[in-house]
ZAGUNU-415947 format. One record per atom (N, C-alpha, C, CB): x, y, z; atom name; residue number from 1. Coordinates in pm, whole numbers, always signed. Glycine has a CB too. Example, Ala and Ser with C-alpha at 12.3 -4.5 7.8 and 13.67 -1.06 7.14 Angstrom:
REM ZAGUNU-415947
     px     py     pz atomo num
  +1319   -569   +780     N   1
  +1230   -450   +780    CA   1
  +1320   -330   +780     C   1
  +1131   -447   +905    CB   1
  +1285   -225   +708     N   2
  +1367   -106   +714    CA   2
  +1290     +3   +787     C   2
  +1408    -60   +572    CB   2
This chain:
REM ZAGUNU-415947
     px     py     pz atomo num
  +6002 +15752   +454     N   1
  +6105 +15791   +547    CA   1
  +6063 +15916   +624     C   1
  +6236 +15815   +473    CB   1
  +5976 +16023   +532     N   2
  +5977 +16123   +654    CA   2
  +5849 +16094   +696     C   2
  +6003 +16287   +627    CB   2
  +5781 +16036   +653     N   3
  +5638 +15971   +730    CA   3
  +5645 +15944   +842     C   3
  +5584 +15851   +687    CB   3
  +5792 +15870   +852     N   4
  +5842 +15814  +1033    CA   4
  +5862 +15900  +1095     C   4
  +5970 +15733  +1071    CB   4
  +5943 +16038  +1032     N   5
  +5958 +16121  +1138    CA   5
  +5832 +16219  +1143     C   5
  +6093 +16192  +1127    CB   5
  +5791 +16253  +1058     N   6
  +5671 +16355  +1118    CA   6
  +5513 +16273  +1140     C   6
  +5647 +16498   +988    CB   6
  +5500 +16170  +1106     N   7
  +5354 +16065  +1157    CA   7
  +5254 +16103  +1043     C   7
  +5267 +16111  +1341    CB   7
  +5136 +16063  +1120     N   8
  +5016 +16108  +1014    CA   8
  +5007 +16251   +975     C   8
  +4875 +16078  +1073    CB   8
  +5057 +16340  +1079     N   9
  +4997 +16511  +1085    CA   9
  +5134 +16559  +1036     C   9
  +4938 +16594  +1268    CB   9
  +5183 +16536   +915     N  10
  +5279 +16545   +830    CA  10
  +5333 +16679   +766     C  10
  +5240 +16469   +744    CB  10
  +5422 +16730   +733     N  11
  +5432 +16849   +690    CA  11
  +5329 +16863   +590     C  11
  +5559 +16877   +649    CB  11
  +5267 +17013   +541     N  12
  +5130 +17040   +491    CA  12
  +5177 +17061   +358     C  12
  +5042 +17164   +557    CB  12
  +5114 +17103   +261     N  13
  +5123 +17183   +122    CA  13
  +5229 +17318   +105     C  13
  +4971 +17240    +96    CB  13
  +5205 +17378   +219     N  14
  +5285 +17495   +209    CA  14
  +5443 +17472   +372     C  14
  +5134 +17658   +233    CB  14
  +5451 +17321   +354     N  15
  +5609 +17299   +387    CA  15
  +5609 +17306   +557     C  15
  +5724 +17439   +308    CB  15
  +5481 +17350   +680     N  16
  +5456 +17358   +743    CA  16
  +5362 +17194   +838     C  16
  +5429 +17472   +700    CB  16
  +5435 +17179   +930     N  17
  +5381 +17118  +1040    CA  17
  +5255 +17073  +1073     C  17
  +5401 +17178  +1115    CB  17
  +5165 +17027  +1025     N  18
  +5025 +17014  +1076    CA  18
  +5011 +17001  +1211     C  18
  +4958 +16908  +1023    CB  18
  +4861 +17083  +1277     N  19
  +4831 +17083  +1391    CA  19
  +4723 +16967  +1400     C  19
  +4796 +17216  +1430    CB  19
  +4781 +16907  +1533     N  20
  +4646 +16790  +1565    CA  20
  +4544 +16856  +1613     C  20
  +4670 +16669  +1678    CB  20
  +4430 +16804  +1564     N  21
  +4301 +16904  +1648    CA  21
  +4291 +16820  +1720     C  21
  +4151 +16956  +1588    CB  21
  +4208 +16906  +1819     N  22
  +4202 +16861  +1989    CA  22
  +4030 +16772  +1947     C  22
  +4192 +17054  +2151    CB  22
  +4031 +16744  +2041     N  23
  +3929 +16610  +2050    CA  23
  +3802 +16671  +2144     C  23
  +4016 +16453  +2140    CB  23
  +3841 +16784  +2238     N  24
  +3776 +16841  +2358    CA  24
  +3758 +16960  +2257     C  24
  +3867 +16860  +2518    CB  24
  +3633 +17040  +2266     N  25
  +3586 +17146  +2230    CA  25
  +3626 +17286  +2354     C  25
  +3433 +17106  +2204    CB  25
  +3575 +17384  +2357     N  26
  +3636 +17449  +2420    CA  26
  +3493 +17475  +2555     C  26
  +3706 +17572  +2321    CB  26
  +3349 +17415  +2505     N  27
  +3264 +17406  +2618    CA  27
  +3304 +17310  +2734     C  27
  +3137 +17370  +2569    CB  27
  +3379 +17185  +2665     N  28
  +3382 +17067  +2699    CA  28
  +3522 +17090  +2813     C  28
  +3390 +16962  +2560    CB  28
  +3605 +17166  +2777     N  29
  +3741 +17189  +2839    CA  29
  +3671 +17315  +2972     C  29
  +3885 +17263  +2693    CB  29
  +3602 +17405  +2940     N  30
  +3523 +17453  +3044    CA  30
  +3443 +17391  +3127     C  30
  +3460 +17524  +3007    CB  30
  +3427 +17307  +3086     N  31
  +3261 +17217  +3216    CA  31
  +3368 +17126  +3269     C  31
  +3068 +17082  +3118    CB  31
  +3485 +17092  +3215     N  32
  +3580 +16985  +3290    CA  32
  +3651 +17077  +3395     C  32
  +3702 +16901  +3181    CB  32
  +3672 +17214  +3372     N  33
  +3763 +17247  +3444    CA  33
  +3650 +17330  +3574     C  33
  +3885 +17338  +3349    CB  33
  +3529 +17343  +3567     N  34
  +3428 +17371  +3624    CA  34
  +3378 +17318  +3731     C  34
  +3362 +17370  +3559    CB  34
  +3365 +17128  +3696     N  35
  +3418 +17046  +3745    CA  35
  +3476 +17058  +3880     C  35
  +3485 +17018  +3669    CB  35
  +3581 +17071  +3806     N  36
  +3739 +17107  +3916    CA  36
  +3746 +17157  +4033     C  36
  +3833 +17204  +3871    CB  36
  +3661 +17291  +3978     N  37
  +3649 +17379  +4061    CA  37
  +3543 +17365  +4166     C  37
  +3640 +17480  +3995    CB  37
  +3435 +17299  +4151     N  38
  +3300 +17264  +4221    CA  38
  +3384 +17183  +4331     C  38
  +3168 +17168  +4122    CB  38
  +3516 +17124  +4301     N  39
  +3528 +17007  +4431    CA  39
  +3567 +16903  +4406     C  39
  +3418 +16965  +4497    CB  39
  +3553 +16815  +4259     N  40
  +3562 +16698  +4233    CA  40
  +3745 +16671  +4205     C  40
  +3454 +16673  +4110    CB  40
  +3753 +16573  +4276     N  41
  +3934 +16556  +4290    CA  41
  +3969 +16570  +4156     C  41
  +4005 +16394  +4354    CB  41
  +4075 +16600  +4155     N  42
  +4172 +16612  +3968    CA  42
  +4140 +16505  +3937     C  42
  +4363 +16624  +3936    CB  42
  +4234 +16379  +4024     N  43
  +4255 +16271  +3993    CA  43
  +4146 +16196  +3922     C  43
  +4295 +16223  +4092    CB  43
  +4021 +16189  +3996     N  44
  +3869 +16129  +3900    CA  44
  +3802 +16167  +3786     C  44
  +3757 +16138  +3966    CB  44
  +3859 +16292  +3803     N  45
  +3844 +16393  +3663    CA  45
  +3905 +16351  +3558     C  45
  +3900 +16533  +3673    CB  45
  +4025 +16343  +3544     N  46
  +4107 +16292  +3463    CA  46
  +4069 +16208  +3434     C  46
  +4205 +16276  +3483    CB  46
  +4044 +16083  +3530     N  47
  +4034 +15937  +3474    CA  47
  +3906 +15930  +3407     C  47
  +4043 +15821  +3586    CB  47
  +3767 +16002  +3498     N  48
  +3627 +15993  +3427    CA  48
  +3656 +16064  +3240     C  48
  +3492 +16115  +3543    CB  48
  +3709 +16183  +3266     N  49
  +3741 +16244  +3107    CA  49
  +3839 +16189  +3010     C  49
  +3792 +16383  +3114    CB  49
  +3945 +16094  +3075     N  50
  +4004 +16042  +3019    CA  50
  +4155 +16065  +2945     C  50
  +3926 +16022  +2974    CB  50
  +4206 +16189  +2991     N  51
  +4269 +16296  +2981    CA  51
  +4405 +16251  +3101     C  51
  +4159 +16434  +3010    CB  51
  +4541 +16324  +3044     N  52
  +4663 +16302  +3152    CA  52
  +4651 +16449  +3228     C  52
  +4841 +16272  +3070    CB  52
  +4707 +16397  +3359     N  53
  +4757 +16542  +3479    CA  53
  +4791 +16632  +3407     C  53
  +4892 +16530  +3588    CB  53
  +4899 +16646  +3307     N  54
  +4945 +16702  +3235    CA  54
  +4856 +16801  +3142     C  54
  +5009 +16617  +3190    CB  54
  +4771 +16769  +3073     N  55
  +4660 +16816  +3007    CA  55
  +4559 +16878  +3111     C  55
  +4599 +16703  +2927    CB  55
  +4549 +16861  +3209     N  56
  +4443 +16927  +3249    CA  56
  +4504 +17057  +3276     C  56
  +4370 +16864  +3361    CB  56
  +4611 +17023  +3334     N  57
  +4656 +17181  +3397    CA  57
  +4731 +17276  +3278     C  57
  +4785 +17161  +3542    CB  57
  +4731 +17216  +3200     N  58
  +4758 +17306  +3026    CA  58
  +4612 +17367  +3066     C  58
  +4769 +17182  +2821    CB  58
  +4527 +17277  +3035     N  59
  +4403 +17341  +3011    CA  59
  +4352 +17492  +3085     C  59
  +4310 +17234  +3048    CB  59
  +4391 +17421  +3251     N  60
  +4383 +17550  +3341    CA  60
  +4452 +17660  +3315     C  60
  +4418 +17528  +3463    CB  60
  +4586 +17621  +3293     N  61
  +4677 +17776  +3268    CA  61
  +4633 +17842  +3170     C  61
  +4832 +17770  +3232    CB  61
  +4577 +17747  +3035     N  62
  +4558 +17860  +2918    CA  62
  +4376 +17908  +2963     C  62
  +4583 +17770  +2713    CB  62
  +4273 +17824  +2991     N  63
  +4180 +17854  +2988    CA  63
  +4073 +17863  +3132     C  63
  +4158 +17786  +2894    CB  63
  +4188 +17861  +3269     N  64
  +4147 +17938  +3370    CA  64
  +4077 +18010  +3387     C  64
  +4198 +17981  +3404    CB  64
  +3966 +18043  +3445     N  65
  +3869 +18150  +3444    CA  65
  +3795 +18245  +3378     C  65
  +3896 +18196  +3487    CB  65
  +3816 +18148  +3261     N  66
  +3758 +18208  +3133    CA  66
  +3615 +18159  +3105     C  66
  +3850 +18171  +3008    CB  66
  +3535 +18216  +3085     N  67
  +3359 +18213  +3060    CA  67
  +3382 +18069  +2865     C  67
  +3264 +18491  +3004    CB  67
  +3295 +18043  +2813     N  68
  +3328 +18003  +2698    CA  68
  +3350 +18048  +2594     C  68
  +3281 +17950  +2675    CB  68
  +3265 +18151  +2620     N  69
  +3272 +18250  +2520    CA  69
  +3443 +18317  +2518     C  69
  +3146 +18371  +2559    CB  69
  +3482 +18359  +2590     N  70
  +3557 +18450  +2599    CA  70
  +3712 +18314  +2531     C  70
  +3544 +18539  +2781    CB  70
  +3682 +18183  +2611     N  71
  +3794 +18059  +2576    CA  71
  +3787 +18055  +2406     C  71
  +3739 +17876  +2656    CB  71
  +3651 +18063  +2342     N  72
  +3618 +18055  +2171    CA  72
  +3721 +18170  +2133     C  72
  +3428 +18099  +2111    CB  72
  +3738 +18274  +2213     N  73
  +3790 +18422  +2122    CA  73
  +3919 +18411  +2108     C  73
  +3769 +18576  +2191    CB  73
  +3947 +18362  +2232     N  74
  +4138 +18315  +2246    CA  74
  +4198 +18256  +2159     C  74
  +4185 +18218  +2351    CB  74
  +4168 +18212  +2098     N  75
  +4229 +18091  +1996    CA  75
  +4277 +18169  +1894     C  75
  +4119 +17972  +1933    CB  75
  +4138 +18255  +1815     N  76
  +4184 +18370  +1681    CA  76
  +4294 +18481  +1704     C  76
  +4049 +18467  +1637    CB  76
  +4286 +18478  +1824     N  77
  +4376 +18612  +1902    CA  77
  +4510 +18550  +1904     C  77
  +4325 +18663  +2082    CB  77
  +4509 +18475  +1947     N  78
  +4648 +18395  +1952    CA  78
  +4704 +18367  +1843     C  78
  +4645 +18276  +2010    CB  78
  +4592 +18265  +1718     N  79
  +4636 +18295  +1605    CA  79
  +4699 +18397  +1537     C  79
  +4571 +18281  +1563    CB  79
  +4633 +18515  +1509     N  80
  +4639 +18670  +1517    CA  80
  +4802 +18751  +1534     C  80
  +4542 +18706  +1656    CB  80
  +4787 +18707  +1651     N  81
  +4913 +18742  +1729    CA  81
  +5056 +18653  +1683     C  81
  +4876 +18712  +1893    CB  81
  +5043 +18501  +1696     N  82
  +5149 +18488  +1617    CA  82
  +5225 +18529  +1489     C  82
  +5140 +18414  +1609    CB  82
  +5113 +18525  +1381     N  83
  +5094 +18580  +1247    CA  83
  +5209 +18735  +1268     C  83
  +4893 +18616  +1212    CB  83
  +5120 +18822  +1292     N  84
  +5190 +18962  +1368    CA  84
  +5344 +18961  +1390     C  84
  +5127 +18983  +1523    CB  84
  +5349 +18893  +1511     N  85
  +5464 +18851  +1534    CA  85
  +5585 +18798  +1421     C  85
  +5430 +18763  +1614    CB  85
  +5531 +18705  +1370     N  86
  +5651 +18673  +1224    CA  86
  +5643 +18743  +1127     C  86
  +5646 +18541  +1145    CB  86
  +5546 +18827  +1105     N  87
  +5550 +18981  +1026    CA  87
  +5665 +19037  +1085     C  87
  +5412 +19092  +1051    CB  87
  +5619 +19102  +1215     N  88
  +5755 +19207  +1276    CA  88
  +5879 +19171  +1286     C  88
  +5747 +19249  +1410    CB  88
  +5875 +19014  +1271     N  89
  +6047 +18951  +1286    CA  89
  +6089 +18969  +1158     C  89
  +6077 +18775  +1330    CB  89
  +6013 +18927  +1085     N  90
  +6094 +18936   +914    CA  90
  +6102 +19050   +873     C  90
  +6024 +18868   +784    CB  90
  +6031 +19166   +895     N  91
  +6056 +19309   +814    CA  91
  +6126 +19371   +952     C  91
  +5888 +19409   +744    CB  91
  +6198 +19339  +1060     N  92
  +6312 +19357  +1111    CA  92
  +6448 +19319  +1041     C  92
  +6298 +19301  +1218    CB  92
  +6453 +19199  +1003     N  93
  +6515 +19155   +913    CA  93
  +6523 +19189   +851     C  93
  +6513 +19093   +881    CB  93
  +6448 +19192   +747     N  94
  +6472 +19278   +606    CA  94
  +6509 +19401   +677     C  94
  +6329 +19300   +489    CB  94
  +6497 +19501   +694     N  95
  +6498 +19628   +776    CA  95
  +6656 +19644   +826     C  95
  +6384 +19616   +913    CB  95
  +6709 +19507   +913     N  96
  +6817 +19526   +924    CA  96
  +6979 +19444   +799     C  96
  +6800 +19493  +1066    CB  96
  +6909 +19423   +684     N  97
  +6994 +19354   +596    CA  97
  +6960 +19470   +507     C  97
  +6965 +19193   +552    CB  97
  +6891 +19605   +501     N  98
  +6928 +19752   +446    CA  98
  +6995 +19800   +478     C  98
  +6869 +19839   +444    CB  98
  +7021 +19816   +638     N  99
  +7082 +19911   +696    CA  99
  +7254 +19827   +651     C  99
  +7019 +19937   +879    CB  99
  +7277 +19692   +678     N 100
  +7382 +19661   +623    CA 100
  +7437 +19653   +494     C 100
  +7391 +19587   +655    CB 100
  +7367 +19673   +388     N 101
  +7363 +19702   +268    CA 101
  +7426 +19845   +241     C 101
  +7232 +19685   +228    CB 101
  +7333 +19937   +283     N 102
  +7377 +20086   +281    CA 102
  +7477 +20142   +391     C 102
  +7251 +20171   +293    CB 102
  +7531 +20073   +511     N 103
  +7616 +20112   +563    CA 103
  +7753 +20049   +464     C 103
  +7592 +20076   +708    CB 103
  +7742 +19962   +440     N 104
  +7885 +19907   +340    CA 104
  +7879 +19980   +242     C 104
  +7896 +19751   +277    CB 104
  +7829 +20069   +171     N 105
  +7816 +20166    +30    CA 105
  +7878 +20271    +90     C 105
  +7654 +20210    -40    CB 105
């Protein structure tokens, strides 16, 4: 039953969402969008790579003008950064379920 709703990439061990890995590497998402840029219509692009409209221009917004190197670094950073982020939300939380604790005393 929940097989149907979450598919093959199923909730994980620790109760979390699995991520599909991408199929395109991050050289491969650079030389397509390189491509692009040299001249060659979207449209043939897509179809030669095999990829929707939709996906390419994900691709552009996140990895626009980025060298490969620099597209490889993005990923940990982002990782990184989310992580961070649900740190600072929860010890806000906690942080603010003290202050309501000790203001009611």
């Amino acid at each position: 039953m929940l097989s149907e709703f979450f598919g093959k990439n199923g909730p994980g061990r620790d109760g979390r969402l699995a991520v599909k890995k991408s199929r395109f590497s991050v050289e491969q998402i650079s030389a397509v969008l390189k491509q692009a840029e040299a001249g060659i219509p979207v449209v043939e692009l897509i179809r030669k790579v095999g990829i929707s409209e939709q996906t390419f221009y994900r691709w552009k917004k996140i990895y626009g003008g980025l060298d490969p190197s620099q597209a490889r670094e993005l990923k940990p950073l982002r990782e990184e950064n989310s992580k961070l982020k649900r740190l600072v939300a929860d010890l806000s939380l906690d942080k603010a379920m003290l202050q309501d604790v000790v203001s009611r005393k």
